[in-house]
NUGU-562590 format. One record per residue (C-alpha): residue in three letters; x, y, z. Coordinates in Angstrom, 3 decimals, padded with zeros to 6 digits. Example, Ala and Ser with C-alpha at 12.3 -4.5 7.8 and 13.67 -1.06 7.14 Angstrom:
<pts>
code->ala | c1->012.300 | c2->-004.500 | c3->007.800;
code->ser | c1->013.670 | c2->-001.060 | c3->007.140;
</pts>
This chain:
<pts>
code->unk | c1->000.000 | c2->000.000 | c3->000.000;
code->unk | c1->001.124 | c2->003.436 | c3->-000.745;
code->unk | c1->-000.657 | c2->006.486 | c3->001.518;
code->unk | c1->-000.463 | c2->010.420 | c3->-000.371;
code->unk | c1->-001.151 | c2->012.981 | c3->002.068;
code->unk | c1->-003.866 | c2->015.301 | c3->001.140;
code->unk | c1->-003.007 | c2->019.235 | c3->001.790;
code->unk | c1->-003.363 | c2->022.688 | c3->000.470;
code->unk | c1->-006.474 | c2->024.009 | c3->-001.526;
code->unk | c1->-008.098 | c2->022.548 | c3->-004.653;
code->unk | c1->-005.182 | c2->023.051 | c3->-006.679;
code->unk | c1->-002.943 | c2->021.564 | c3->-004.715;
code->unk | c1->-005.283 | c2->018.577 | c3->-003.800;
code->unk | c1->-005.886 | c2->017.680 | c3->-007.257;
code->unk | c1->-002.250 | c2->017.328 | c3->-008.018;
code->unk | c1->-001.556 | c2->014.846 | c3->-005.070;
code->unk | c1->-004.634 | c2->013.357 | c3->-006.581;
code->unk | c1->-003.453 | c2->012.553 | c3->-009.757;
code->unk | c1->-000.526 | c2->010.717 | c3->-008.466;
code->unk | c1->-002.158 | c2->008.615 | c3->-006.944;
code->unk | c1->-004.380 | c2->007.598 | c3->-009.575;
code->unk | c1->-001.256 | c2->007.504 | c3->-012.046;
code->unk | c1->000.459 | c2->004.696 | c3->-009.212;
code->unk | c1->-003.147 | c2->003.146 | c3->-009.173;
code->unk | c1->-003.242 | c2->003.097 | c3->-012.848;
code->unk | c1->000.039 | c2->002.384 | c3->-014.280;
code->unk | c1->001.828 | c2->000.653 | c3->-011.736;
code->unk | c1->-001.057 | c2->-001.461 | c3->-009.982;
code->unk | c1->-000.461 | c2->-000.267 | c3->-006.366;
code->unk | c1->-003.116 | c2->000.220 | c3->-003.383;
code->unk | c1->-003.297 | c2->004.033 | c3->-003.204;
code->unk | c1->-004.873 | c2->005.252 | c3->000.410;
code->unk | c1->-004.835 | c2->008.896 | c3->000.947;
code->unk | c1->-004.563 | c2->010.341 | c3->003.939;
code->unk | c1->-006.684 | c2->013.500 | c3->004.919;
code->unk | c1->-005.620 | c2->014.068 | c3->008.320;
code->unk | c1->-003.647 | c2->017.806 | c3->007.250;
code->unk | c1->-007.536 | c2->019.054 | c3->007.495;
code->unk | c1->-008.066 | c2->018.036 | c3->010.707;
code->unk | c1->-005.373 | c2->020.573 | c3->011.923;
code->unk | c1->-006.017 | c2->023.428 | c3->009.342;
code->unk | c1->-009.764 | c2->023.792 | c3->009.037;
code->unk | c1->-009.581 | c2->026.783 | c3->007.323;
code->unk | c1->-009.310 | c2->024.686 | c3->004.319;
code->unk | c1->-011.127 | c2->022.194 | c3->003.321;
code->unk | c1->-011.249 | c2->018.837 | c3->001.679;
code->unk | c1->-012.598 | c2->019.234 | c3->-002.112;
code->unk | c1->-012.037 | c2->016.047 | c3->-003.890;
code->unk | c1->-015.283 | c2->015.156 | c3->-002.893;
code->unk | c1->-017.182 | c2->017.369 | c3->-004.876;
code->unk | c1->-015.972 | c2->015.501 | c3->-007.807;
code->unk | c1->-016.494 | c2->012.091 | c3->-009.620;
code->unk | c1->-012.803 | c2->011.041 | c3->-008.165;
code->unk | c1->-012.043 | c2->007.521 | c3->-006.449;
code->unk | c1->-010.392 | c2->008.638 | c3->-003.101;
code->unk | c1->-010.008 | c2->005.514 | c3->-000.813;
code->unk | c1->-009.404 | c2->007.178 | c3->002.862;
code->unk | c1->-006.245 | c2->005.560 | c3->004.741;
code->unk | c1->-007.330 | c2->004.631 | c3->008.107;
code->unk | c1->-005.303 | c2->006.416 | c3->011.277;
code->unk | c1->-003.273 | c2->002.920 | c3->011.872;
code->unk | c1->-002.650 | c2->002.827 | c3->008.430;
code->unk | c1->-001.192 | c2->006.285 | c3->008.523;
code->unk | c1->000.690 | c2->005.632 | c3->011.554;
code->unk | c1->002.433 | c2->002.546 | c3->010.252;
code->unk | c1->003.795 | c2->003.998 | c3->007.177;
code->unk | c1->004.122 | c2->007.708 | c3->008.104;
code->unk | c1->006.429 | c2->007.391 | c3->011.315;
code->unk | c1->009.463 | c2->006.234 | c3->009.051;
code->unk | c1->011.294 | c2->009.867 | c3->007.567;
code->unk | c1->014.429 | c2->009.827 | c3->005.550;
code->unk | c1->017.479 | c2->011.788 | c3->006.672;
code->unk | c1->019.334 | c2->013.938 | c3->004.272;
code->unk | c1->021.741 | c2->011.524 | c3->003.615;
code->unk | c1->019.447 | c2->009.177 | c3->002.522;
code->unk | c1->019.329 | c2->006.804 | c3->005.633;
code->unk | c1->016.072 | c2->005.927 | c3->007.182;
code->unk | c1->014.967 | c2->006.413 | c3->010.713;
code->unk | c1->011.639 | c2->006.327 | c3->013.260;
code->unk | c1->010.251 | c2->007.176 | c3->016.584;
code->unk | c1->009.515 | c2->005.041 | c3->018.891;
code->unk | c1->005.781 | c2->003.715 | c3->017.408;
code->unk | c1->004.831 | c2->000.640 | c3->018.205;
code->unk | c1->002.716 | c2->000.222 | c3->015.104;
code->unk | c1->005.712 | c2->000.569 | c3->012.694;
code->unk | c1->005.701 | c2->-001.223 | c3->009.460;
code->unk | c1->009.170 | c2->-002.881 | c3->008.608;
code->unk | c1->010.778 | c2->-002.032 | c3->005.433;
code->unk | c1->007.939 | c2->001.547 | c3->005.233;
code->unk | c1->009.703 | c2->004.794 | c3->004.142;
code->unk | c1->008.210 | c2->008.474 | c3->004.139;
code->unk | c1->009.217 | c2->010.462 | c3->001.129;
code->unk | c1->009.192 | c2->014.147 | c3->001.735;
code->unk | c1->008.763 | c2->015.928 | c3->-001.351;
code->unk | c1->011.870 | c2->018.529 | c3->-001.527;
code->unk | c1->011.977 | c2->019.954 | c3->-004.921;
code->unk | c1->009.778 | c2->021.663 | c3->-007.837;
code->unk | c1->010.571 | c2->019.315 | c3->-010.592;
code->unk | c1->009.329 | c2->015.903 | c3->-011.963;
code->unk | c1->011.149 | c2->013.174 | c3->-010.791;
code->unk | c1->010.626 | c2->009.940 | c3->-012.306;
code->unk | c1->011.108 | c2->007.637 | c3->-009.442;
code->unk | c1->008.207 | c2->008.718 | c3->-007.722;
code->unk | c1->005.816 | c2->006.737 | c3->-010.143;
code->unk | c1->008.606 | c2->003.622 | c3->-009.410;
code->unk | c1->007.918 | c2->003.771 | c3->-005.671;
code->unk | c1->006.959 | c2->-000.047 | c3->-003.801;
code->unk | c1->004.760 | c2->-000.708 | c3->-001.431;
code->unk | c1->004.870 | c2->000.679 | c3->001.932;
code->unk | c1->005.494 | c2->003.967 | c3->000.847;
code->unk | c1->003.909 | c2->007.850 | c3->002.600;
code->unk | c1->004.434 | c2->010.376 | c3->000.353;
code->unk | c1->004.098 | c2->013.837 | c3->001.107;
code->unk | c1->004.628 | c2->016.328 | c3->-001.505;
code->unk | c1->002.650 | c2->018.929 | c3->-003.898;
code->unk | c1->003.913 | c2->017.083 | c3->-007.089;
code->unk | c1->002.988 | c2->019.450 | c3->-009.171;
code->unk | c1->003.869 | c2->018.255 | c3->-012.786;
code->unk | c1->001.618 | c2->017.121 | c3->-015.839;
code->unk | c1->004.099 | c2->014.247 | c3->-016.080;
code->unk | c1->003.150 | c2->012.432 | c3->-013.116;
code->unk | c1->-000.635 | c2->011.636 | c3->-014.912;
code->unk | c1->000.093 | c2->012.186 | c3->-018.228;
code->unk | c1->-000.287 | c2->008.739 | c3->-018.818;
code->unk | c1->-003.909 | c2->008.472 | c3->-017.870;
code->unk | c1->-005.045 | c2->012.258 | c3->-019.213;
code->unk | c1->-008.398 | c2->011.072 | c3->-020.262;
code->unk | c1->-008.779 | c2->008.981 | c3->-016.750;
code->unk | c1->-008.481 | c2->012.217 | c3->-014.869;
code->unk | c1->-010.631 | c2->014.409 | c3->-017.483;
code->unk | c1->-013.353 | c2->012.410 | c3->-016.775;
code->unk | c1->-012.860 | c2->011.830 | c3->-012.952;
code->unk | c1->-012.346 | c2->015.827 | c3->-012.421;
code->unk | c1->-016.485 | c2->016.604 | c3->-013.123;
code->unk | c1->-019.046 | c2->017.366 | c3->-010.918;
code->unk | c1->-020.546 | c2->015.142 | c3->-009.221;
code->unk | c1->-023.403 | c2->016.924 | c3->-008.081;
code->unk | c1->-026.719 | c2->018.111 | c3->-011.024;
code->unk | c1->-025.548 | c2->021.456 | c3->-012.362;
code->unk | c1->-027.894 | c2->024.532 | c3->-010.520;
code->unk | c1->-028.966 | c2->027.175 | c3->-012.024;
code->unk | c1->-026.852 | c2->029.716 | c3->-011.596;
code->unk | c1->-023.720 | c2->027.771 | c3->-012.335;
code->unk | c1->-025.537 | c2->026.866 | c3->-015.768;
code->unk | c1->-026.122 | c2->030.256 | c3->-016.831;
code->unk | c1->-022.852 | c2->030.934 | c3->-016.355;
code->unk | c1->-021.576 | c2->027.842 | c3->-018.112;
code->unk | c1->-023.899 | c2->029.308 | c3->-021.076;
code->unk | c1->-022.201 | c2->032.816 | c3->-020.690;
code->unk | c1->-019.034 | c2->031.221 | c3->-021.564;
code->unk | c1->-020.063 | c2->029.451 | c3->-024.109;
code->unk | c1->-021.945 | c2->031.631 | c3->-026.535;
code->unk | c1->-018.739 | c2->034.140 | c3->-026.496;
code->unk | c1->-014.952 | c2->033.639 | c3->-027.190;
code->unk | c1->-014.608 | c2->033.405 | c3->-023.541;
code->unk | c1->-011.321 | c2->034.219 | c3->-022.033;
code->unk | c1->-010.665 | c2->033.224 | c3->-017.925;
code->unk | c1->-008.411 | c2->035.717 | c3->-016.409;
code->unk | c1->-007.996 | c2->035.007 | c3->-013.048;
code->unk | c1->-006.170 | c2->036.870 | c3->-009.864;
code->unk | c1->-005.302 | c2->035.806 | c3->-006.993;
code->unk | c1->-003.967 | c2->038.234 | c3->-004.347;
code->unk | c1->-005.820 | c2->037.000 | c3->-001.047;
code->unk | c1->-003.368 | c2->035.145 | c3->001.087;
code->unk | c1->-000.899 | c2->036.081 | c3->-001.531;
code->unk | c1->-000.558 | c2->039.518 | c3->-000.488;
code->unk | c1->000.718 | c2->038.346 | c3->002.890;
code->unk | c1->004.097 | c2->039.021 | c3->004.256;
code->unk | c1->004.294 | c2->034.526 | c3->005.005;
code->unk | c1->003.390 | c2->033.943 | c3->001.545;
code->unk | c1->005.155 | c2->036.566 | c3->-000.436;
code->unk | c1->008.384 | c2->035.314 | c3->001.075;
code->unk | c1->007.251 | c2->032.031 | c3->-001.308;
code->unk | c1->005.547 | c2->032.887 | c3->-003.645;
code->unk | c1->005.419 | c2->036.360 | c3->-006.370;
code->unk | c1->002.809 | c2->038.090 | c3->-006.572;
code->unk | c1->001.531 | c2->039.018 | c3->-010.255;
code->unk | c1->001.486 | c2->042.055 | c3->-011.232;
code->unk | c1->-000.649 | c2->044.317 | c3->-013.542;
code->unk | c1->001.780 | c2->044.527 | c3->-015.835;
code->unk | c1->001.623 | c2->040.991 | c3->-016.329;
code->unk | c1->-002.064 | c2->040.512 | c3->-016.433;
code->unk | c1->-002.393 | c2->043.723 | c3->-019.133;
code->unk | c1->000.715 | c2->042.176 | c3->-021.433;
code->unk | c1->-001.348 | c2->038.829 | c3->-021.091;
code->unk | c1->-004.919 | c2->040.706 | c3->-022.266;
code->unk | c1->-003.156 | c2->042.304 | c3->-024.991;
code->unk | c1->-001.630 | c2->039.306 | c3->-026.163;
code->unk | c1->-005.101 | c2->037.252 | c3->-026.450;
code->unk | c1->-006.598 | c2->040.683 | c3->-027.785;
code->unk | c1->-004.203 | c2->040.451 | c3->-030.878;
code->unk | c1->-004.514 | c2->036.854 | c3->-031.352;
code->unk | c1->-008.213 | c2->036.004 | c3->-031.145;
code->unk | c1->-011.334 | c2->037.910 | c3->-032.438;
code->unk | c1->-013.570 | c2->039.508 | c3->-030.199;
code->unk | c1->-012.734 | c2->038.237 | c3->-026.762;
code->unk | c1->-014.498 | c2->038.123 | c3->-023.734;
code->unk | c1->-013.018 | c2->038.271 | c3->-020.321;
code->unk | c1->-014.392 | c2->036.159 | c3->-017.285;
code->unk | c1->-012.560 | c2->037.750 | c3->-014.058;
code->unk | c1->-012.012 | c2->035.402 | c3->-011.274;
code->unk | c1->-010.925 | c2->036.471 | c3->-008.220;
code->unk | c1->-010.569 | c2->037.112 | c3->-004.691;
code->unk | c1->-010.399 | c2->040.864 | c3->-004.626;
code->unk | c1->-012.916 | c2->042.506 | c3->-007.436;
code->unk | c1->-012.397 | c2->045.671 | c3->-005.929;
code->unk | c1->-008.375 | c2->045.603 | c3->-006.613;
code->unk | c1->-008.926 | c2->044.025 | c3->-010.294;
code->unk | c1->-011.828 | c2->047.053 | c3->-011.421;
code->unk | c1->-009.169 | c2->049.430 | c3->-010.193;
code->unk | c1->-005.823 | c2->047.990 | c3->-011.501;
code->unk | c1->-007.144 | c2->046.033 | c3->-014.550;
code->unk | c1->-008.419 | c2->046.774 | c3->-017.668;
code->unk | c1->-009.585 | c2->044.884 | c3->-020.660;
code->unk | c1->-011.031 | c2->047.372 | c3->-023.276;
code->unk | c1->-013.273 | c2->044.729 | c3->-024.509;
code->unk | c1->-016.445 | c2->043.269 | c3->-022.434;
code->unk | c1->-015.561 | c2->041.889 | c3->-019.470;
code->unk | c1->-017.798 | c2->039.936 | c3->-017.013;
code->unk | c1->-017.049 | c2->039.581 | c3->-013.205;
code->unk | c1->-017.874 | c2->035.936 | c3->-012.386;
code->unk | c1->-016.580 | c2->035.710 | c3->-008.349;
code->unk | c1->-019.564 | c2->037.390 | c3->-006.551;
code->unk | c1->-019.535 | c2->035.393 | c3->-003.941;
code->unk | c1->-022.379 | c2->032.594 | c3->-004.508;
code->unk | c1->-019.877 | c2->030.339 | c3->-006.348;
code->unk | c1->-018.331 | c2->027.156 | c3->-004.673;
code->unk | c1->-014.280 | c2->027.034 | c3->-005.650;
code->unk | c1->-014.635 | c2->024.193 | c3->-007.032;
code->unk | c1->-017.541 | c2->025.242 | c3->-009.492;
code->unk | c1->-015.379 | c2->028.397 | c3->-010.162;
code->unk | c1->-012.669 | c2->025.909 | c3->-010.917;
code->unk | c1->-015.280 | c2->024.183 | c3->-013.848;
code->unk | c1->-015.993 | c2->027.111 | c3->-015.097;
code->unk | c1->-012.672 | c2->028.014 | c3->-015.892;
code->unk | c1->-011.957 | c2->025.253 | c3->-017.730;
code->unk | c1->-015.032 | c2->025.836 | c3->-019.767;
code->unk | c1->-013.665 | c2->028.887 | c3->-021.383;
code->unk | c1->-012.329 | c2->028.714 | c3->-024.440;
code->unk | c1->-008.995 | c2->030.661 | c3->-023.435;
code->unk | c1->-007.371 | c2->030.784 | c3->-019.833;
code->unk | c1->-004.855 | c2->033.425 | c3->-018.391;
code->unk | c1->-003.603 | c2->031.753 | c3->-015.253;
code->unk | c1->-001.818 | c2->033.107 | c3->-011.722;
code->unk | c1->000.851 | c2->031.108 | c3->-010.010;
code->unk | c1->-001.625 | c2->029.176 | c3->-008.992;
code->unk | c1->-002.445 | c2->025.730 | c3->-008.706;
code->unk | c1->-006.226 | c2->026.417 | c3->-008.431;
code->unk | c1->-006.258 | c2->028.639 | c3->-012.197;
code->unk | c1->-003.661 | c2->025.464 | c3->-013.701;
code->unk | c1->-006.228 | c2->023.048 | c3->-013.262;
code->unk | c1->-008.761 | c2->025.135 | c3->-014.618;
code->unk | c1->-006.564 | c2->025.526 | c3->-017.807;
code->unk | c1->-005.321 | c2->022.246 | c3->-017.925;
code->unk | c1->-009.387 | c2->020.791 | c3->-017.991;
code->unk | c1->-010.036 | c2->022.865 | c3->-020.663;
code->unk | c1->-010.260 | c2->021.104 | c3->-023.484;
code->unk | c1->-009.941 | c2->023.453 | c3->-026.201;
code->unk | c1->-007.699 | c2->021.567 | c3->-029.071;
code->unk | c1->-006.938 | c2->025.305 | c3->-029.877;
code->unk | c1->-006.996 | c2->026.820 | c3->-026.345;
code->unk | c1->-004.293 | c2->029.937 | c3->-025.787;
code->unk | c1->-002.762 | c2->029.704 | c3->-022.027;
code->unk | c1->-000.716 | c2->032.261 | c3->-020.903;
code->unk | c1->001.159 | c2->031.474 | c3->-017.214;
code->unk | c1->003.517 | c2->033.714 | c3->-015.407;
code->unk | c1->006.799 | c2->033.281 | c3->-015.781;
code->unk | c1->008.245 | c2->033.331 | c3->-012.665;
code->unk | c1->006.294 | c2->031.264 | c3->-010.408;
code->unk | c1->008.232 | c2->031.661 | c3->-007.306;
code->unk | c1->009.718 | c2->034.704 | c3->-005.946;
code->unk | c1->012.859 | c2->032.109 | c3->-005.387;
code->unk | c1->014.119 | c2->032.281 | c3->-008.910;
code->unk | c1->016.634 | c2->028.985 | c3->-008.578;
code->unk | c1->013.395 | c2->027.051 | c3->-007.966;
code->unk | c1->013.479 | c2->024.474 | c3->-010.599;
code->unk | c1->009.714 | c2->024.591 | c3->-011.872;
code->unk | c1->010.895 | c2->023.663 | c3->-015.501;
code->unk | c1->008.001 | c2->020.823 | c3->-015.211;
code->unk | c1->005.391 | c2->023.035 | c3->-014.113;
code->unk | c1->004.118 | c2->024.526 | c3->-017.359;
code->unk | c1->003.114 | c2->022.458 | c3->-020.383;
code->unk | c1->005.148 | c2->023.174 | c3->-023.011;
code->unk | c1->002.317 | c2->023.993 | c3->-025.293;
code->unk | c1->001.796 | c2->027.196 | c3->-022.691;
code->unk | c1->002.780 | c2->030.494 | c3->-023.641;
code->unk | c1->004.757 | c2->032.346 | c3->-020.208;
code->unk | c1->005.179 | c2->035.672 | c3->-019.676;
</pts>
């Protein structure tokens, strides 16, 4: 058995996710995953459940007899004292930004705790996950006219995060975008589709009407009555995606499945430049 620890929001979550389902898939392991991270951060919350995924819960022995193990830095294993210790089990701690292929080679026994956030890791099962990542739940009204929006126009997703972004714990991680980047990204789209429409998602509306502007009709979608995850869908329902450095507005570009789709990411992800996060973007993405 191998147990993935869930964390993080939706992005994140889905990413973890996917690995699993790629060792489930693939390499014909037991894949448990182990929500426990929720229990001690409740401001966020467990999302996988809102879609049609296949998320079998590890048990807290389970957890317990895998997790305890930790490898050093030099490579050498070692554990607590825990009674309930698995011989032979070894936690993986997830230290860098890139793929790494010997993740999807990993036996039995195995905790993994990482973000793992590469296309590579499911690549292999891309129409498995398409169909797994949909809503479980009927469609309600309001998210339907706004799936219809999208539709009848050459929709464009442009979203923003600033939110816990604009803190001094996060910015030490993680750059903030700025206008500049968002405007080069409009104008881009602008001069290579016709008549574009912009669907603004984000977590301050009051900073994007002041700092961003289109030119072109633009419709605010975040009011406020929309689940993340159903902002997520809706996303990926546009025909066109300009993405933060986030992992929330990459999956809602990477479900879009536009054979023509333009995706603009940022180009620094990080405000840690030597961050290796060469495996981040598909290659088929345009960064700025």
């Amino acid at each position: 058995m191998i147990i993935i620890k869930l964390k993080g929001g939706l992005g994140n979550q889905l990413f973890q996710y996917t690995l699993g389902r790629s060792l489930e898939f693939v390499h014909h392991k037991q894949v448990k995953f182990d929500l426990s991270w929720f229990d001690k951060f409740p401001q966020r919350k467990y999302n996988l459940s809102n879609f049609n995924t296949k998320v079998d819960i590890a048990t807290k022995i389970e957890i317990i007899m895998l997790r305890e193990w930790k490898m050093k830095k030099d490579g050498r294993r070692y554990f607590p004292l825990n009674l309930f210790r698995k011989k032979h089990a070894l936690h993986i701690e997830e230290n860098y930004y890139h793929y790494q292929d010997k993740i999807l080679e990993v036996r039995n026994n195995t905790y993994l705790d990482g973000n793992w956030q590469s296309e590579k890791y499911f690549k292999n099962i891309e129409n498995i996950i398409r169909k797994e990542i949909t809503l479980k739940e009927k469609v309600n009204e309001n998210l339907k006219r706004n799936m219809q929006e999208i539709k009848e126009c050459n929709s464009v997703s442009l979203h923003i995060r600033r939110g816990d972004y604009t803190t001094v714990k996060v910015q030490c991680i993680l750059k903030l975008c700025s206008p500049e980047y968002y405007n080069q990204a409009i104008e881009f789209v602008k001069n290579k589709t016709k008549k574009p429409t912009f669907f603004i998602f984000s977590d301050d509306m009051e900073w994007v009407r002041n700092n961003i502007e289109t030119h072109t009709p633009t419709i605010f979608v975040s009011d406020g009555n929309l689940k993340d995850y159903e902002e997520l869908i809706l996303m990926s329902r546009c025909k066109h995606n300009i993405i933060a450095n986030s992992s929330f507005s990459w999956w809602g570009a990477w479900l879009n499945d536009n054979q023509n789709k333009i995706v603009i990411a940022p180009k620094k992800w990080f405000k840690d430049t030597s961050k290796n996060t060469k495996d981040l973007i598909p290659e088929s993405w345009i960064k700025l």
